[in-house]
C-alpha positions as CSV (number, residue, x, y, z in Angstrom):
1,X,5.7,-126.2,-91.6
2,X,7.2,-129.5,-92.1
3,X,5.2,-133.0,-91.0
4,X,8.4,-134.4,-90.4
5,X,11.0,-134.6,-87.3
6,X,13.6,-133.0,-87.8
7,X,16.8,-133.1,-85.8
8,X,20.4,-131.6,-86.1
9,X,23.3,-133.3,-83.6
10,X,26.4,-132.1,-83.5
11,X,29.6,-134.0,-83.6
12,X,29.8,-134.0,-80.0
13,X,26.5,-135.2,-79.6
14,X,24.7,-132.3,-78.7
15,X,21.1,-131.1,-79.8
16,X,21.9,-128.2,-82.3
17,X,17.8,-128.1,-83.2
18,X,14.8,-130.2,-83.2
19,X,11.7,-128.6,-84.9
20,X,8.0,-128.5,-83.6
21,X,7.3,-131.4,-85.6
22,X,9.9,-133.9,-84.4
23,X,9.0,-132.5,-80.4
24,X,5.1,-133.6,-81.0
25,X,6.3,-136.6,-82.8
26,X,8.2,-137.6,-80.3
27,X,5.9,-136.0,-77.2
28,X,8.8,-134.0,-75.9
29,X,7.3,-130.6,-74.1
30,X,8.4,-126.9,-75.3
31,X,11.8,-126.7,-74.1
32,X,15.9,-126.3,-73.9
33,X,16.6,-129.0,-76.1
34,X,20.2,-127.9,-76.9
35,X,22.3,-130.5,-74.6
36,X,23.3,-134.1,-75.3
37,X,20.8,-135.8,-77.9
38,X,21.0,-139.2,-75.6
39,X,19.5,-136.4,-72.4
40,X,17.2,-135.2,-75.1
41,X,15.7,-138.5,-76.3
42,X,15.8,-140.7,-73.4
43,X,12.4,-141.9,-73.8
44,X,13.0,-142.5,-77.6
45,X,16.3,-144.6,-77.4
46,X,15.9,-146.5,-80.6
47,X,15.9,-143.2,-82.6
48,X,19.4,-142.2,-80.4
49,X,20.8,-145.8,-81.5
50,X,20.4,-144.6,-85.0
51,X,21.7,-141.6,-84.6
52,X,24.6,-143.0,-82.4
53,X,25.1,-145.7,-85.6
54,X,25.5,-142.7,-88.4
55,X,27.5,-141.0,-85.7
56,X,30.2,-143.5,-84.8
57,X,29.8,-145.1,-88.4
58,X,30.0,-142.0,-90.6
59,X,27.8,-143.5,-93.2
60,X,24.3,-142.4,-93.8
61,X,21.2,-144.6,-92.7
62,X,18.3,-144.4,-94.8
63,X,15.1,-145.0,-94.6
64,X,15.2,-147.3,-91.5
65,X,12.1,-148.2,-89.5
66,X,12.0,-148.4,-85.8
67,X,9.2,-149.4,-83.1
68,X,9.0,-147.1,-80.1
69,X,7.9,-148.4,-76.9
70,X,6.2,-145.4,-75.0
71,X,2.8,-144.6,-74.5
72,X,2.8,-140.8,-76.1
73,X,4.2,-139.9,-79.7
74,X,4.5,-141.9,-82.3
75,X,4.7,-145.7,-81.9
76,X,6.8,-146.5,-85.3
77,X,9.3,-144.1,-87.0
78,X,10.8,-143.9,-90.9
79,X,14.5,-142.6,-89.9
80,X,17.2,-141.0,-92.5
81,X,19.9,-139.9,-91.0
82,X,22.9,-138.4,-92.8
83,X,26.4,-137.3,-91.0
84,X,26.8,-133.4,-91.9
85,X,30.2,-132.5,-93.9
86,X,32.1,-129.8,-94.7
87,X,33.9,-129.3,-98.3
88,X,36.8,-130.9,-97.0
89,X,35.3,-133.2,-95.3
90,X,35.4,-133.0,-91.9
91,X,32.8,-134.0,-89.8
92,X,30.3,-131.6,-87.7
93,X,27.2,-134.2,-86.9
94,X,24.7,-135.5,-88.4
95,X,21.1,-134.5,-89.5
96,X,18.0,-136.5,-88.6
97,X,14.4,-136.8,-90.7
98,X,12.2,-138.9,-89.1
99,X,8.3,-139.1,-89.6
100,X,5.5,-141.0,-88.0
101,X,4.9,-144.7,-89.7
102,X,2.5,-145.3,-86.7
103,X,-0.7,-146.0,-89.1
104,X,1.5,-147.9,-91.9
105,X,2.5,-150.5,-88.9
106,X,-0.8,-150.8,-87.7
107,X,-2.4,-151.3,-91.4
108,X,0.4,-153.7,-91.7
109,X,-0.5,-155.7,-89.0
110,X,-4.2,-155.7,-89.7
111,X,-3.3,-157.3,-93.0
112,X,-1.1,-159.4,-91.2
113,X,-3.7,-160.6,-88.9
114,X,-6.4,-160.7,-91.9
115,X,-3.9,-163.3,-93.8
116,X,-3.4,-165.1,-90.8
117,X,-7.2,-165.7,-90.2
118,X,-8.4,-166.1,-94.0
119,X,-5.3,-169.4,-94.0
120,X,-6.9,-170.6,-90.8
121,X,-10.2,-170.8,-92.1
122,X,-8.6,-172.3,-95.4
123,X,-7.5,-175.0,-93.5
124,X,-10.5,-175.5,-90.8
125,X,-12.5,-176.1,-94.3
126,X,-10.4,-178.5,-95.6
127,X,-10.3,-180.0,-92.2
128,X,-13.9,-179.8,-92.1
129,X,-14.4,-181.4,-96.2
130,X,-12.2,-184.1,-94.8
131,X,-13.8,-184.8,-91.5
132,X,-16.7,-184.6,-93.5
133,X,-15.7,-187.3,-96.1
134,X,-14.8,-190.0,-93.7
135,X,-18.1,-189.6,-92.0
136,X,-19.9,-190.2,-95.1
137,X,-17.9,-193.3,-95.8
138,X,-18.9,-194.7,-92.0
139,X,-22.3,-193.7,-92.7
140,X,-22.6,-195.3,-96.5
141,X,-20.9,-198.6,-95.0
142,X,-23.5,-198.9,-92.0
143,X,-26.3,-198.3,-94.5
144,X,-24.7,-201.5,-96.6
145,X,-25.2,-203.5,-93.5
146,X,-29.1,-204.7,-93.8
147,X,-30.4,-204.4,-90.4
148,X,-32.5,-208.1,-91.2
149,X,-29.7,-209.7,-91.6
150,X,-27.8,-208.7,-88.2
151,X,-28.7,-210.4,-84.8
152,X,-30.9,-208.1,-82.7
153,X,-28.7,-207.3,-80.3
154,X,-26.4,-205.4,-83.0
155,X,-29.3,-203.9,-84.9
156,X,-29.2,-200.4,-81.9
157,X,-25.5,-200.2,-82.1
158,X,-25.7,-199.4,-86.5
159,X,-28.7,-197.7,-85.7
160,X,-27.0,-195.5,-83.8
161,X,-24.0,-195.2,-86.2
162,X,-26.1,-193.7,-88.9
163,X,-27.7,-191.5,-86.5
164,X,-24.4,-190.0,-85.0
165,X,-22.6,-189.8,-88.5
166,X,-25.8,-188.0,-90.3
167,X,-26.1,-185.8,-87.2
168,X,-22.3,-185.2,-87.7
169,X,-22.4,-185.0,-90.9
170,X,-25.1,-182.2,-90.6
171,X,-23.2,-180.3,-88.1
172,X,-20.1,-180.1,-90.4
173,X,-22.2,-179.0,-93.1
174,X,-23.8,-176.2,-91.1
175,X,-20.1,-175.3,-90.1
176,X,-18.8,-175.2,-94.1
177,X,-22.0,-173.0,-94.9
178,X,-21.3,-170.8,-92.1
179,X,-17.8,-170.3,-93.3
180,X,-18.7,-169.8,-96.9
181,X,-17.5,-166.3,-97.9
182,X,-20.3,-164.1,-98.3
183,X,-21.3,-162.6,-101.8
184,X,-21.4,-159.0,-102.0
């Protein structure tokens, strides 16, 4: 009735017992799975590397997360594995809990990628109030110039300043109120 994998190896590496939950986890078919754990999980070989590491090592591994690249099962495991003793102290293997982290990951990376956008449109807005700013220092200097005063021939090319910075100018505007955060 456990949610979790679970897995039992012995000390020389083979597949004691690996419970319904840890085969769908894992998308391994109703089988045999008592031969060598590395046979056994072929297609999951970071969760063999852990259990290989507590194996060699002799020192529990807690709570370690891995990313599995296969298309069925799980996609991100929570691993704690623990070598099994006896009262004296001799090694027999090691036990394996492992449980799907598939959803954690990919909540994590939606916040990830929410965090990411919200400082990208912090900084296309200051980009933006700054872009913004010098155009309205272009456009405030041509409207100093008084077009009476200026030859003819220069009175188009200010013209067309103050045309192109308020047109500008209204285009960045539109962008900032676009980008506004909505109230709910």
């Amino acid at each position: 009735s456990m949610t979790s994998g679970l897995l039992v190896v012995s000390q020389e590496g083979m597949v004691s017992m690996l419970n319904p939950a840890g085969q769908q986890l894992l998308g391994l078919p109703d089988s045999d799975w008592m031969r060598n754990y590395r046979d056994v999980l072929k297609d999951a070989v970071p969760l063999a590397d852990v259990i290989n590491e507590c194996l060699i090592g002799r020192r529990p591994i807690v709570r370690r997360t891995v990313k599995m690249d296969r298309p069925v099962g799980a996609s991100h495991l929570g691993i704690t594995v623990s070598p099994i003793r006896d009262v004296e102290g001799h090694e027999h293997g090691a036990i394996c809990l492992f449980t799907d982290l598939s959803e954690v990951a990919d909540l994590e990376d939606q916040l990830r990628l929410k965090d990411s956008l919200a400082r990208l449109g912090e900084l296309t807005a200051g980009i933006a109030h700054e872009f913004r700013n010098g155009l309205a220092t272009i456009h405030g200097y041509s409207r100093l110039l008084d077009l009476d005063r200026l030859p003819s021939d220069f009175k188009p090319y200010v013209q067309g300043i103050r045309e192109e910075t308020e047109e500008l100018g209204q285009v960045v505007t539109n962008f900032l109120n676009f980008a506004k955060p909505a109230e709910l």
